[in-house]
Steps between C-alpha positions, in 0.01 A plus 500: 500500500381151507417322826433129502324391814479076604325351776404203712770285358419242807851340439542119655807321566637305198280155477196634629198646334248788633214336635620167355430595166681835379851548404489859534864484465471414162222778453762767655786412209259541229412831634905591519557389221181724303657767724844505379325453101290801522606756259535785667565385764455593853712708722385349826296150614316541862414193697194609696532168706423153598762435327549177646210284696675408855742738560746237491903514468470215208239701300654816504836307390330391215308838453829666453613243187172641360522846506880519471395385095329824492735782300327770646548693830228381748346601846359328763202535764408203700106321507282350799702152382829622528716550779688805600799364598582233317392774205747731615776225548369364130525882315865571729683605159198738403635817628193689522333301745533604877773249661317592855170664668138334538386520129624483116403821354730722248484762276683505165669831377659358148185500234326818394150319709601528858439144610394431871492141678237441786507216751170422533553125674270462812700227734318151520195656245391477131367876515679761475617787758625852510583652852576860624864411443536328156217837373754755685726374307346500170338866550848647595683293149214687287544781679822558416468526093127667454563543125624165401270235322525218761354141467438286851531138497369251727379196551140512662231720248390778749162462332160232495515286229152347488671152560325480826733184656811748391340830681445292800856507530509827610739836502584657829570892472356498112326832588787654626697331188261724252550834739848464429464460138238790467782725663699422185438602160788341361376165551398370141464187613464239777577145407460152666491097450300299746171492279644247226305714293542830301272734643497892499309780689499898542617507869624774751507746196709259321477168376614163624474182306660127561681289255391152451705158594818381312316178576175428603225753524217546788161381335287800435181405743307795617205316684515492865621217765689333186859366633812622338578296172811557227480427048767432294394824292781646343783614677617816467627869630483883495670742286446858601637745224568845602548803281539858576238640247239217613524368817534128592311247314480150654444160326404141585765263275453143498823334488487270253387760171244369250543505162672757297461854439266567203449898396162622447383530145646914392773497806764424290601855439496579867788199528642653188494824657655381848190423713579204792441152454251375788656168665246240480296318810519895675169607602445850639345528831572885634472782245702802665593640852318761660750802366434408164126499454 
C-alpha cells in the first residue's frame, strides 16, 4: 500500500498571494498533478492541514477546484490555520468526515494500513492540543483492532524539532499523546505537517515524522531567539510505502522530479530480471517500522 501524505497548502482566495509573494495555489496543482503521474500510484492522499491560510469560505472554495483535480481518494484533518467549521461545511460531500461533535477525527477501515485522523487544532492557537476527550477517543479506536498495522495522521508533530521559534509553539497533552501510542503496538507510524520540513524521529516506541510544504518551507535555523522565517526550497510531500514482509518505508519527494532515471553501471540485469525502477527526485528518510527491524 502506498500512502501519499500533503501539507500546509496555505490556500488564498483567487487574486491574492501568501504573504504577498507566493502563489501556493499554483504550487498545490503541480503537486496534483505529480500525484496523479506517479506510476504506481497511490491508493490514498492525506492532507495533514493548513490547508488553507484564513479559514475562509472563499479559500476553501477555491481549495476544493484544487484537490477535486486529484484522481485519487483523499482524507482530510484540519491545521492551526484552518477552521473547523467552515472545514466541515467545505469537505460536506466527504463521507468520512463527522457531520457533527466538537472535533474532526476518523478512522478508515478500507486499505490493508488502518488509517486514523486526529484533530489536533487548539482554538485561537498555533500549537497544538490533545485533551482527555479527543485521547479517549483515540485509545478506545486502537483499542478496538490490536493486530492491525495502523498509521495516525495529524497536523501538529508531537515531537521538538530543534527549530526553536516552531517548539515555542507548544503541544498541550503531548505526554499523554505518546502514553497512548506506547499502549499500541500497531502504530507504525505517526505522521504530521506543521514543520514545512521533512523531519523524522523514534518516538513513543514508534516513529513520527512530518512532510514538508507543497509550497514554501520553514527555514532550517537552529540558533536561539531567531524569529520564524520561510525559503522557496523545493516543494514537496511524503510517500509512505507499506509492505507486509518489510514494514513501512517513508520518503521525502520533491514535486517537481529532476532529471531522468539513469541505472547504475551492472544493474541492467536486475531491470532485465524484473527489479523496480526508482522514481526520480525520491529521497528516503525512514528505513522500516518498529515490527520489522
Amino acid at each position: 500500500m502506498i500512502i501519499a501524505q500533503i501539507s500546509d497548502t496555505h490556500i488564498k482566495r483567487k487574486g491574492r498571494l501568501l504573504h504577498h509573494m507566493i502563489d501556493t495555489a499554483r504550487y498545490l496543482k503541480r503537486a496534483v498533478r505529480r500525484l496523479n503521474g506517479l506510476d504506481p500510484r497511490p491508493q490514498v492522499v492525506l492532507a495533514t492541514g493548513d490547508l488553507v491560510e484564513s479559514g475562509k469560505p472563499k479559500e476553501y472554495k477555491r481549495l476544493r477546484k484544487l484537490l477535486d483535480e486529484l484522481e485519487i481518494p483523499l482524507y482530510v484533518i484540519p491545521g492551526n490555520h484552518d477552521d473547523r467549521e467552515r472545514f466541515r461545511e467545505a469537505f460536506s460531500d466527504h463521507r468520512y468526515l463527522p457531520g457533527t461533535g466538537r472535533y474532526v477525527q476518523y478512522v478508515i477501515e478500507d486499505y490493508p494500513v488502518r488509517l486514523i485522523g486526529l484533530d489536533s487544532l487548539r482554538e485561537g492557537r498555533s500549537g497544538g492540543e490533545l485533551d482527555p476527550l479527543r485521547l479517549y477517543w483515540l485509545d478506545t479506536r486502537l483499542a478496538e483492532q490490536p493486530s492491525r498495522p495502523t498509521v495516525v495522521f495529524l497536523h501538529h508533530p508531537p515531537f521538538r524539532t530543534g527549530i526553536r521559534s516552531v517548539d515555542a509553539l507548544g503541544f498541550r497533552g503531548v505526554e499523554e499523546f505518546a502514553g497512548v501510542i506506547r499502549r499500541h503496538p500497531q502504530v507504525l507510524r505517526v505522521v504530521a505537517g506543521h514543520i514545512h520540513r521533512p523531519l523524522q524521529v523514534p518516538w513513543a516506541g514508534t516513529y513520527a515524522s512530518t512532510a514538508p510544504s507543497t509550497a514554501h518551507q520553514i527555514v532550517l535555523e537552529l540558533r536561539e531567539r531567531r524569529p520564524l522565517g520561510f525559503v522557496l526550497e523545493p516543494p514537496g510531500f511524503a510517500l509512505h510505502v507499506w509492505q507486509p514482509q518489510s514494514g513501512l518505508v517513508s520518503y521525502a519527494c520533491f514535486t517537481d522530479a529532476p532529471g531522468s532515471v539513469i541505472d547504475y553501471p551492472g544493474c541492467g540485469d536486475l531491470r532485465a530480471r524484473g527489479g523496480a525502477e526508482y522514481p526520480p527526485g525520491i529521497t528516503t528518510f525512514v528505513a522500516v517500522d518498529r515490527a520489522a527491524s
